[in-house]
N, C-alpha and C positions, 0 to 999 in steps of 0.2 A: 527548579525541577531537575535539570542535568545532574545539578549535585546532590539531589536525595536516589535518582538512578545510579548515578556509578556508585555510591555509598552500597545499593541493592544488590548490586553487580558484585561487585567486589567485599562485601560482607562477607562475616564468615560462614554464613550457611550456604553463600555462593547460590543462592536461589531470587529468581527474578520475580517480585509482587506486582511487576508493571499492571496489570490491570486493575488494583487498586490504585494504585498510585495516578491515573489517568483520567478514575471516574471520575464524572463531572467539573474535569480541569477545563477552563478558559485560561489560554493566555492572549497575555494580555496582546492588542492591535501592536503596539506600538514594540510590540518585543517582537514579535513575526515578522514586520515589516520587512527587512532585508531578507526575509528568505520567499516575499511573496513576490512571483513571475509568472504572470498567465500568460499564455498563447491561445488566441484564437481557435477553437475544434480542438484543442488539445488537455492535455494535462501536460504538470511538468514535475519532474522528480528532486526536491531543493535540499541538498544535505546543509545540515544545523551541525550534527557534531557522530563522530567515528572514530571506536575505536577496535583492536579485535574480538570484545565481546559484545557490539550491542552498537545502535547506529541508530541516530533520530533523523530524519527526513521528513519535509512539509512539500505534500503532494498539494497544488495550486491547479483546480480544475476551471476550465470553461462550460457553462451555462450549456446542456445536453450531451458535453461526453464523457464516456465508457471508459474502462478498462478493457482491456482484450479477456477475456475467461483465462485465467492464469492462474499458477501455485507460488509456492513462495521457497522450493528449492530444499524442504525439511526445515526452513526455518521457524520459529516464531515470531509470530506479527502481531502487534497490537496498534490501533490507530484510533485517535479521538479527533472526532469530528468539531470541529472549530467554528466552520460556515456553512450555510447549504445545507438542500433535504438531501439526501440521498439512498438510491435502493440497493440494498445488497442481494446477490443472487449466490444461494452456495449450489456446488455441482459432489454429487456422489461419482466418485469414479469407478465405471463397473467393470472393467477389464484396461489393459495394458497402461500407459501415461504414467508411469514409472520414471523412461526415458526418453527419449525421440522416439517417434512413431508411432504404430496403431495406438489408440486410447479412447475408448466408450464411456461416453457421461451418462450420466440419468438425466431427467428433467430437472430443473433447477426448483431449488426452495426461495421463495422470491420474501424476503422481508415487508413487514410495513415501513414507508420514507420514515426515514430517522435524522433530526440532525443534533445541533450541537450539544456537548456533552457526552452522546452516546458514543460506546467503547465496544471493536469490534477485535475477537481471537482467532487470530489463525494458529493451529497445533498445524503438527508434522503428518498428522491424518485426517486430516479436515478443511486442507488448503485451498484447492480450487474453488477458484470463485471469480465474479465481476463486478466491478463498483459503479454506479452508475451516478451522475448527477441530474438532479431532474429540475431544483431551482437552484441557481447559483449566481455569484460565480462560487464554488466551493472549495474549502480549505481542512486541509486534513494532516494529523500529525502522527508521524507512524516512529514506533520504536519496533526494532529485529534483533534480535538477539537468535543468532551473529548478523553481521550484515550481509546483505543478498545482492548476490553480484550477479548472477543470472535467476531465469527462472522459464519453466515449462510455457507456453502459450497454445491450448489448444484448438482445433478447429472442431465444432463440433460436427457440422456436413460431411467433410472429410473424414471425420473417427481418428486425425492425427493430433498427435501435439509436438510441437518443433521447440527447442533451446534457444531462447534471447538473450542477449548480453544486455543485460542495464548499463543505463548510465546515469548520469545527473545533469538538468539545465543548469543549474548552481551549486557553485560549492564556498559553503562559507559566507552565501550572499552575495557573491560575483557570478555572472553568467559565465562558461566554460567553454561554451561552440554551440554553433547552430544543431539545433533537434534533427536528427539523422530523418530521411521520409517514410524510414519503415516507425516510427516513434509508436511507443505503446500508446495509443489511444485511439477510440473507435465516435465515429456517433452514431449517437441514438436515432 
């Protein structure tokens, strides 16, 4: 799969099909295996492969939690769900959450549980959103085109959103350092 992506990537039309490319892919247990790392109340963020147009990562969640309500920095995201039901929640943003600071959501569009196979789009104007796990433990494989080294998280009580620096629990299949306590994950 890597090498019908970067073939995409770097084709001449220079246009990304990940979302066909994606539908209804399993892969297979035993090829995921090194890059699966759960943490207890957490997810974890396990890069596969990086380069400056495009970055695979296997999101490894724990049985009831969340993403923080977050964007994806103007990137594109596409992510196939591998394990687990899970609910997605997209948020309209009705004012500021551009950059740090003030930012008014609407009420969330709540999906029906979806799991493996289904293929989810994040565009540059329709990013904000939260991933929830509701049976798991769940496993998800995300391609970005480019890779997203931070992104907005915001609070919806507050009306802010503040800038987080990502990281990854694994790179390559090796763990990298202990999950900082502010880590992106919430429970349900």
């Amino acid at each position: 799969m890597l090498r019908q992506l970067r073939e995409e990537v770097h084709g001449a039309e220079g246009e990304l099909r990940v979302g066909e490319r994606l539908r209804d892919v399993r892969v297979r247990p035993e090829c995921l295996k090194p890059y699966l790392h759960f943490r207890r109340g957490r997810y974890t963020r396990n890069l596969v492969y990086r380069e400056p147009r495009f970055e695979v990562v296997v999101n490894c969640w724990d049985e009831g939690t969340a993403s923080p309500i977050h964007d994806h920095d103007a990137q594109e995201c596409w992510f196939s769900i591998q394990a687990g039901r899970f609910l997605l929640e997209n948020f309209p943003l009705l004012s500021g959450g551009r950059e740090a600071g003030p930012a008014v959501l609407g009420p969330p569009q709540v999906s029906e549980p979806v799991g493996p196979g289904h293929v989810d789009f994040r565009g540059p104007d329709d990013s904000i959103h939260r991933v929830s796990v509701l049976s798991g433990p769940g496993v998800s494989l995300h391609v970005y085109a480019s890779p997203v080294e931070q992104c907005l998280v915001f609070d919806p009580r507050r009306q802010r959103c503040e800038w987080y620096q990502l990281s990854y629990y694994s790179v390559f299949g090796r763990p990298v350092k202990p999950l900082r306590p502010a880590e992106l994950s919430e429970r349900r």
